[in-house]
N, C-alpha and C positions, 0 to 999 in steps of 0.2 A: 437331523442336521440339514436335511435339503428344503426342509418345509422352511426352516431359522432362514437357513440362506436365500431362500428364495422372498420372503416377507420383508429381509432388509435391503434388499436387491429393488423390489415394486417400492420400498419408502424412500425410499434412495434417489432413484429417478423422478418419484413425484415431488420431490423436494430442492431436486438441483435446479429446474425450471425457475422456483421462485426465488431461490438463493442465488440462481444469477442476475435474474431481473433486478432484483435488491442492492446487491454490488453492484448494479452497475447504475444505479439511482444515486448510491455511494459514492461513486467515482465521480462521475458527472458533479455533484455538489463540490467536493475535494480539488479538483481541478479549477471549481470557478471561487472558491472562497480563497485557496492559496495564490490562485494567481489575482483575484483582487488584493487581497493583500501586501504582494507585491506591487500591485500599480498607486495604491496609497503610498508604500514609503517610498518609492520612485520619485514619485513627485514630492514628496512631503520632504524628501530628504534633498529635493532640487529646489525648495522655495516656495512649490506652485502651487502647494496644497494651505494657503495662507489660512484659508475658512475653518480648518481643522484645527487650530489654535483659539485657548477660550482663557482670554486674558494674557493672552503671550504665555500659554502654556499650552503644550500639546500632552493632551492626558492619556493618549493613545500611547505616545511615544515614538510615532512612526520615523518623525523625523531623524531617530539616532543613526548616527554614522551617515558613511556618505552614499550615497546614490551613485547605481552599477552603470559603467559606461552604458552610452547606447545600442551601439554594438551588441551590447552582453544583454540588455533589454531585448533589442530586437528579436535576438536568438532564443531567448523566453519563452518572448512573445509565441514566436513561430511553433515551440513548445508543445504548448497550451493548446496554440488552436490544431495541433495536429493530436494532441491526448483526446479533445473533446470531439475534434471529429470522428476518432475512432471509437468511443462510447457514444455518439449519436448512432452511427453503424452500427454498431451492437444492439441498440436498441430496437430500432428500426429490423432488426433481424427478429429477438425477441417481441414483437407485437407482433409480427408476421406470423410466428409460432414455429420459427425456423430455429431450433435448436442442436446444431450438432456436434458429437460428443468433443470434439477439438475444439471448440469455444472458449471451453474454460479455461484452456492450458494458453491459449491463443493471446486469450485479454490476461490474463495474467504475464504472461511472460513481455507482452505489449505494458504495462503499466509499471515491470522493472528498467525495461528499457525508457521509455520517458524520464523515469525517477533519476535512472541513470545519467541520461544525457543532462537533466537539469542542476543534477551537483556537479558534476564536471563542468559547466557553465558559472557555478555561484560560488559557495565557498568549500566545495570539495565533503570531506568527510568531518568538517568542525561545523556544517551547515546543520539546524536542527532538524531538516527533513529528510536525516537518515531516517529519524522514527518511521517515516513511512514504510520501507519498509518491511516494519513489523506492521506495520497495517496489512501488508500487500498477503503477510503469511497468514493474517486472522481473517481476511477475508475466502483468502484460500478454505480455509476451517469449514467455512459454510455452505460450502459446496457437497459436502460430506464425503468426500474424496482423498481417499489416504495417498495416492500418486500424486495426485495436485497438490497437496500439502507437502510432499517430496520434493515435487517440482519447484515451487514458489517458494521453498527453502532454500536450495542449492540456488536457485538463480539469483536471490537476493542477495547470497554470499557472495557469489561471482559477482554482480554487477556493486557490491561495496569492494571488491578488492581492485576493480575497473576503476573505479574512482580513482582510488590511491594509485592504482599504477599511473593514470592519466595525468596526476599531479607531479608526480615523479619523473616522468617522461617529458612534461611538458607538453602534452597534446592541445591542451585550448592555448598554448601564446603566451602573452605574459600573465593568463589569471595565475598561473603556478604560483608566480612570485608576490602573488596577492592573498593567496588562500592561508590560512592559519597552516601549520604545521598541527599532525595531531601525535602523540605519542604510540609509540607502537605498540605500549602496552593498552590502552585505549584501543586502539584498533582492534588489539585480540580479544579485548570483554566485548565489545559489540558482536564480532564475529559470534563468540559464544553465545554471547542475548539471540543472536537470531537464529541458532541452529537450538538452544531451550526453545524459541518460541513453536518453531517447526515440532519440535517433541510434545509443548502442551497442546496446540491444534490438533495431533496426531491423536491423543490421548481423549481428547474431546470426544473426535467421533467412534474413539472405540468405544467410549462410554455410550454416547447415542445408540451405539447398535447393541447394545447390553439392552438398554431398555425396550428398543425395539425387539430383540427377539424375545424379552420375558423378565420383568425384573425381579432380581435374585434365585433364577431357577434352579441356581447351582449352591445357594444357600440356607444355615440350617433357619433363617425367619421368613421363607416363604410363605407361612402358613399365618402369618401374621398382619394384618393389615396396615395398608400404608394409612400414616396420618394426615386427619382431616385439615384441610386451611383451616 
């Protein structure tokens, strides 16, 4: 048992190095393609984006509904460049070879907050980028860290119930009275979705460490070989 343990322990560490560099190549993209998308239907939805129409049709769509006060842009805005700065930091620590074990829990818990604050700024919990996240818990996954996968569970719960309170309380202003209303049964399937998702990330790397200590050594087809590609 301590040879097993100790082999998924050296795979383990050699592995988090690149699965954080990775997520956070991740991130960096995810930040700048949502918040382009954003600055498209901003303007598309304010007139300004006139080039994006081909034939008096915008095949994109971007234009639907109305465009977020500016206020509520500005506040994005400010978002975004403080999500991206903190994944440039990260980076810039990662080429350095500055890895320390609070990292992960760090930028994880950093990229529910962001999430957070930007549905409490747009449409709360009827916004599509609750899916993120589930993102936030599958990247957790690849860390191969069953405590970060705890962690970036429970926090994504906490920061979707942050939302709904925020709405309920009125903490951003008038968005309250602007945000869809979402059912409460709704709210509790999500909740569930993201505490399954935590369970299947969890299961992942117990599988991974199955393989890494010996595949099927506890089974009666060990003696059997695995099939060829």
């Amino acid at each position: 048992m301590a040879s097993s343990a100790s082999r998924w322990e050296t795979f383990r560490l050699q592995r988090q190095f690149d699965a954080e560099l990775r997520t956070n190549v991740v991130r960096i993209a995810a930040v700048g393609l949502l918040y382009t998308l954003h600055l498209l239907h901003h303007f598309s939805a304010g007139g300004k984006f006139a080039w994006l129409d081909f034939q008096g049709f915008n095949f994109l769509g971007l234009d639907d509904g109305a465009a977020v006060p500016e206020k509520t842009h500005l506040a994005l805005t400010f978002i975004a460049l403080a999500w991206a700065t903190v994944a440039m930091i990260i980076h810039l620590a990662l080429a350095s070879r500055i890895f320390p074990p609070g990292l992960m829990y760090a930028s994880t818990l950093a990229d529910v907050g962001f999430l957070t604050a930007v549905l409490v700024f747009t449409s709360g919990a009827a916004s599509p980028l609750v899916a993120v996240y589930l993102l936030i818990i599958a990247m957790a996954g690849l860390r191969l860290q069953l405590s970060l996968v705890r962690c970036a569970t429970l926090a994504a719960m906490f920061g979707y119930l942050t939302v709904l309170g925020c709405r309920t309380l009125g903490v951003a202003g008038d968005l309250a009275a602007r945000t869809p209303a979402v059912p409460r049964y709704y709210q509790l399937m999500f909740l569930a979705t993201l505490a399954i998702a935590g369970i299947v990330a969890g299961q992942s790397i117990r599988h991974v460490r199955r393989l890494v200590d010996g595949p099927l050594a506890d089974g009666p087809e060990t003696s059997e070989e695995a099939p060829q590609p």
